[in-house]
C-alpha positions as CSV (number, residue, x, y, z in Angstrom):
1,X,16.7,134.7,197.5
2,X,20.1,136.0,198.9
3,X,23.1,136.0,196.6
4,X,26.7,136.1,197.3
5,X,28.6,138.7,194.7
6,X,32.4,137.6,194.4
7,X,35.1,139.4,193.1
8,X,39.0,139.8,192.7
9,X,38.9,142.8,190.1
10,X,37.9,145.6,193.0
11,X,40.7,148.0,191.3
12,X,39.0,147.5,188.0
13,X,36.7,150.7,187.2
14,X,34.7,148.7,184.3
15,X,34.1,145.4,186.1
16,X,32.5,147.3,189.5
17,X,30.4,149.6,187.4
18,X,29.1,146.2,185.7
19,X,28.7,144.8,189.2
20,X,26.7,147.4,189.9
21,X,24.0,147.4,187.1
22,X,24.3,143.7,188.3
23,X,23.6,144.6,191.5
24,X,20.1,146.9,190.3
25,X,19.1,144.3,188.0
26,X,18.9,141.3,190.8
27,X,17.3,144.7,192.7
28,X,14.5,145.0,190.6
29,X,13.6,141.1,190.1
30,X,13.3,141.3,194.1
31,X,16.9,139.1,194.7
32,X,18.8,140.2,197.8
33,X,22.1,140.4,197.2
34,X,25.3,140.5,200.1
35,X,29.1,141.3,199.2
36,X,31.4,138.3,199.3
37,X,35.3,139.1,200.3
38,X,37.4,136.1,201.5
39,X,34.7,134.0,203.8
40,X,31.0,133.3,203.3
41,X,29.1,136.0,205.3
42,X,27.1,135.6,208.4
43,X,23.8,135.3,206.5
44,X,22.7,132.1,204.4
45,X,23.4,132.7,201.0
46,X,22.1,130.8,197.8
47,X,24.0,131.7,195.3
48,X,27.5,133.0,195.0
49,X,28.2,135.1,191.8
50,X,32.2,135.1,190.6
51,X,33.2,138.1,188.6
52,X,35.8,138.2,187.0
53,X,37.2,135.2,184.6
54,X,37.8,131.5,185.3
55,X,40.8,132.2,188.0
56,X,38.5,134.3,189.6
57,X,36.1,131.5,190.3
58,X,38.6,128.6,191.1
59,X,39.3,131.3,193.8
60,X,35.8,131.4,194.8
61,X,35.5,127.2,195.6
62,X,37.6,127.8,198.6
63,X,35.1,130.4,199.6
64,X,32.3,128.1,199.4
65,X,34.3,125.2,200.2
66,X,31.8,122.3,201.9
67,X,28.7,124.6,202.0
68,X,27.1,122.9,198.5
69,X,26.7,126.3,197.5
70,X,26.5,126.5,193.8
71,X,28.6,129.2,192.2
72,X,27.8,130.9,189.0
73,X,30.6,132.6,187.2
74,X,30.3,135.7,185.0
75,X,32.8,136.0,182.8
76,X,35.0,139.2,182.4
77,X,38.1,137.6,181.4
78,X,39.2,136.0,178.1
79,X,38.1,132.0,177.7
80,X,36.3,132.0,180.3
81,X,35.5,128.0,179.3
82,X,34.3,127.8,183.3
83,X,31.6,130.6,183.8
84,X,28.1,130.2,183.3
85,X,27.5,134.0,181.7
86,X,29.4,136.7,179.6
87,X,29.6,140.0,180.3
88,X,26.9,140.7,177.6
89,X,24.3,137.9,179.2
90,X,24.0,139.6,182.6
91,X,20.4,140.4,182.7
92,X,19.7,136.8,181.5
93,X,21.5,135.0,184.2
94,X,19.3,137.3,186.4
95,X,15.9,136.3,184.7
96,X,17.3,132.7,185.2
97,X,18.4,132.9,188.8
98,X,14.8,134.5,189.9
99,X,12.7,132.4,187.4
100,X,14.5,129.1,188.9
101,X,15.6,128.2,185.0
102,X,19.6,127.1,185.1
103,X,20.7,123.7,185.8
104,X,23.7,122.6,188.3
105,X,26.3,120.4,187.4
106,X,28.4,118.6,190.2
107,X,32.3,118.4,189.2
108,X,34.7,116.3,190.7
109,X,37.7,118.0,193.0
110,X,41.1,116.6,193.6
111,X,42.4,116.6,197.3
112,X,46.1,116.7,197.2
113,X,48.6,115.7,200.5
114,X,52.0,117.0,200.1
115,X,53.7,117.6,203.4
116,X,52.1,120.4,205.3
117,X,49.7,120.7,202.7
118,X,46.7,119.4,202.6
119,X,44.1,121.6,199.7
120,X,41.9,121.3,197.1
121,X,41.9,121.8,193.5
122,X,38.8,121.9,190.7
123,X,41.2,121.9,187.6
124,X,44.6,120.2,188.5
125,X,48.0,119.4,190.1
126,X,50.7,120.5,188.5
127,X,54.1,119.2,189.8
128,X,57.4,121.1,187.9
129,X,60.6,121.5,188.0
130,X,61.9,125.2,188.7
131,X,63.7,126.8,185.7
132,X,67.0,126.2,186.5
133,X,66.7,123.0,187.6
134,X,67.5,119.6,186.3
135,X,65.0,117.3,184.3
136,X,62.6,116.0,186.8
137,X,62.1,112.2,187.3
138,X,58.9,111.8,188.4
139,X,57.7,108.0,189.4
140,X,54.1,108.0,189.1
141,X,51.9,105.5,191.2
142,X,48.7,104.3,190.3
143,X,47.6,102.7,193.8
144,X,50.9,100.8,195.2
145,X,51.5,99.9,191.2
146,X,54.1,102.1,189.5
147,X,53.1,103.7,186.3
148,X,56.4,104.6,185.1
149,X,58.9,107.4,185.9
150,X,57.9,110.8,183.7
151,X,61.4,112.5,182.9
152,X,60.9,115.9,181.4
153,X,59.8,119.1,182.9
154,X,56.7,117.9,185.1
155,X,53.7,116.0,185.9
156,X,49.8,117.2,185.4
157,X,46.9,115.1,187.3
158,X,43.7,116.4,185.7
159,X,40.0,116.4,186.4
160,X,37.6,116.3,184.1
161,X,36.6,120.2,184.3
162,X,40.9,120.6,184.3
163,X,41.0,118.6,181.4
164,X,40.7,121.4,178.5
165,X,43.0,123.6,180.6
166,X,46.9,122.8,180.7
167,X,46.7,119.1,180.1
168,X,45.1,119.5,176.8
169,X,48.0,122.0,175.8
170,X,50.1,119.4,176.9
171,X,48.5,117.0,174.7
172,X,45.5,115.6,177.2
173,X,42.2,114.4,176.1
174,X,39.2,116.3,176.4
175,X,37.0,114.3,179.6
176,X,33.4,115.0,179.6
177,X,32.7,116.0,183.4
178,X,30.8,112.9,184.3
179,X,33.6,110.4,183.0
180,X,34.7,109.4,186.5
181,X,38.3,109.6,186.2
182,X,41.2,111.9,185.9
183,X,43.7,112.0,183.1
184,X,47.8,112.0,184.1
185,X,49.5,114.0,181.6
186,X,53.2,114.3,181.4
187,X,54.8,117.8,180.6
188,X,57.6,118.4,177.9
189,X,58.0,114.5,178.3
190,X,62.0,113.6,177.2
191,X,60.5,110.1,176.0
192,X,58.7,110.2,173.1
193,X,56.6,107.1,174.3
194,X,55.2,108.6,177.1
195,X,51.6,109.8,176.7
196,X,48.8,110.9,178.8
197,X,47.1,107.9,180.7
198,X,43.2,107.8,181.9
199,X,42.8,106.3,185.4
200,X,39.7,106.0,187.5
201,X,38.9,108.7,189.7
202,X,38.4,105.9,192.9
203,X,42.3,105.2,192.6
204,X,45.2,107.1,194.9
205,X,47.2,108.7,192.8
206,X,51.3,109.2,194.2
207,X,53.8,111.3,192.3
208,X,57.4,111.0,193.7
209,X,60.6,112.2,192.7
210,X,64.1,110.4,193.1
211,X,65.9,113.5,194.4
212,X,65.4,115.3,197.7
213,X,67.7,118.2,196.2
214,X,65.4,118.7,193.3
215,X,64.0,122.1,193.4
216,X,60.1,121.8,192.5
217,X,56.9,123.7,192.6
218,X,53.2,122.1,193.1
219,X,50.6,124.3,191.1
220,X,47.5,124.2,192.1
221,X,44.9,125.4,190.0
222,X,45.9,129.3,190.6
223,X,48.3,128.7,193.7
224,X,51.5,127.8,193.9
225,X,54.1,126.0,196.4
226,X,57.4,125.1,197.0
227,X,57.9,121.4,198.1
228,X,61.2,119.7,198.2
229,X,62.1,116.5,196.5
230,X,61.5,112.9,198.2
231,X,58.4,114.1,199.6
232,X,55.5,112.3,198.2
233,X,52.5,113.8,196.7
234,X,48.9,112.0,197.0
235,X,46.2,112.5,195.4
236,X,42.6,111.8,195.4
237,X,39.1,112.3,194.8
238,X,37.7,114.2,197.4
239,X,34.9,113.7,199.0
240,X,32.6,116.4,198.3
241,X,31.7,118.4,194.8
242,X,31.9,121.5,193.4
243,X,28.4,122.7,191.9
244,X,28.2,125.2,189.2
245,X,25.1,127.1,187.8
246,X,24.5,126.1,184.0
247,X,22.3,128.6,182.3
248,X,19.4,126.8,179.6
249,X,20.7,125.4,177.1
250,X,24.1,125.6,178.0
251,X,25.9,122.0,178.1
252,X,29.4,120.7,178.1
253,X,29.3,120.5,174.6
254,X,28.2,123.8,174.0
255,X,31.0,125.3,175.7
256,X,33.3,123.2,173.7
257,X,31.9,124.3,170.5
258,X,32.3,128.3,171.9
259,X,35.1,128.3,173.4
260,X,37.3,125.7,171.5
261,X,36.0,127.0,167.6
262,X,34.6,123.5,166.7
263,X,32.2,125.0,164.5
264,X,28.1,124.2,165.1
């Protein structure tokens, strides 16, 4: 078995010393393991290991991209809500790898069209206003139907997995990962009736903006762009998955109850 080792932390003393008892302990259960930079090497790979935290392994999807390589992410950051392993369960996620015991979920990407860009994103789309910048109006378009126009500082179109990320600070529901839709959450809404609206992840999604002078920014996930106002954003389920590497016993659930302090 070859695995891919991922990381964004190479100035970080603590985190390469980690990697490297990684490294001995996949050694000495007889897994080859390859370093990963910003392209999948020559050699078929497995696995692909992120180290580092959660941004750390939305970087590592574009890595992967269509190969249906599932990623496992080790988690050196703080919530960490996305990785499969802590710093502390190392030599468990190795026993698992080689002893074939983990489980691999398939989540749901968005592919977003905004002018020149054309990208993925695991978590979300964000669309904002700049700082200094008037409210933005946002009309938001469920198919060719209008939703209604979101005033306030921005727009966020949520998967599942994005759903306990900035949507639920923005007052989002949680969505398990096999729910089959994605959740539109308006940001620092100026209407007090506007609220967070489910829709099914086989509709087009279209965020547009009434201003072509509006200065705006489209987040996604970790990267950001600049796009100008009157130019329409789409949105839609892509048409491949991410798969990530679930260690036993760990569930959706179980992460919630970890992560989010809901008690046993």
């Amino acid at each position: 078995m070859n695995i891919g080792i991922y990381t964004r932390r190479q100035d970080d003393a603590e985190t390469m010393r980690s990697i490297e008892q990684l490294v001995e302990a996949m050694h000495q259960r007889g897994l080859h393991t390859e370093t990963v930079a910003d392209r999948l090497p020559d050699s078929p790979i497995d696995f692909l290991l992120s180290v580092g935290g959660d941004g750390t392994l939305l970087s590592s999807l574009h890595i992967v991209g269509r190969s249906d390589i599932p990623v496992a992410g080790i988690n050196f950051g703080h919530l960490g809500f996305l990785t499969t392993a802590g710093r502390d369960d190392i030599h468990s996620l190795v026993d698992s790898l080689a002893e074939g015991r983990y489980t691999i979920e398939r989540r749901t990407l968005l592919d977003i069209e905004a002018g020149d860009i054309h990208t993925i994103a695991l978590n979300e789309a964000v669309l904002h206003r700049s700082i200094d910048s008037e409210i933005l109006r946002t009309g938001v378009y469920v198919g060719d139907e209008l939703v209604g126009t979101y005033a306030g500082n921005g727009v966020i179109v949520a998967t599942p997995t994005g759903s306990t990320a900035y949507s639920l600070s923005c007052g989002g529901p949680i969505l398990t990962p096999d729910c089959g839709c994605f959740v539109v959450t308006p940001i620092a809404a100026h209407t007090l009736t506007l609220r967070p609206i489910i829709v099914p992840d086989s509709a087009v999604i279209r965020l547009s903006t009434d201003s072509e002078h509006a200065e705006m920014h489209l987040s996604l996930d970790s990267r950001q762009y600049h796009v100008r106002g009157g130019q329409p954003i789409t949105l839609r389920k892509a048409d491949f998955a991410v798969r990530l590497v679930r260690m036993p016993k760990q569930t959706f659930f179980t992460a919630i109850r970890q992560k989010l302090m809901w008690g046993r």
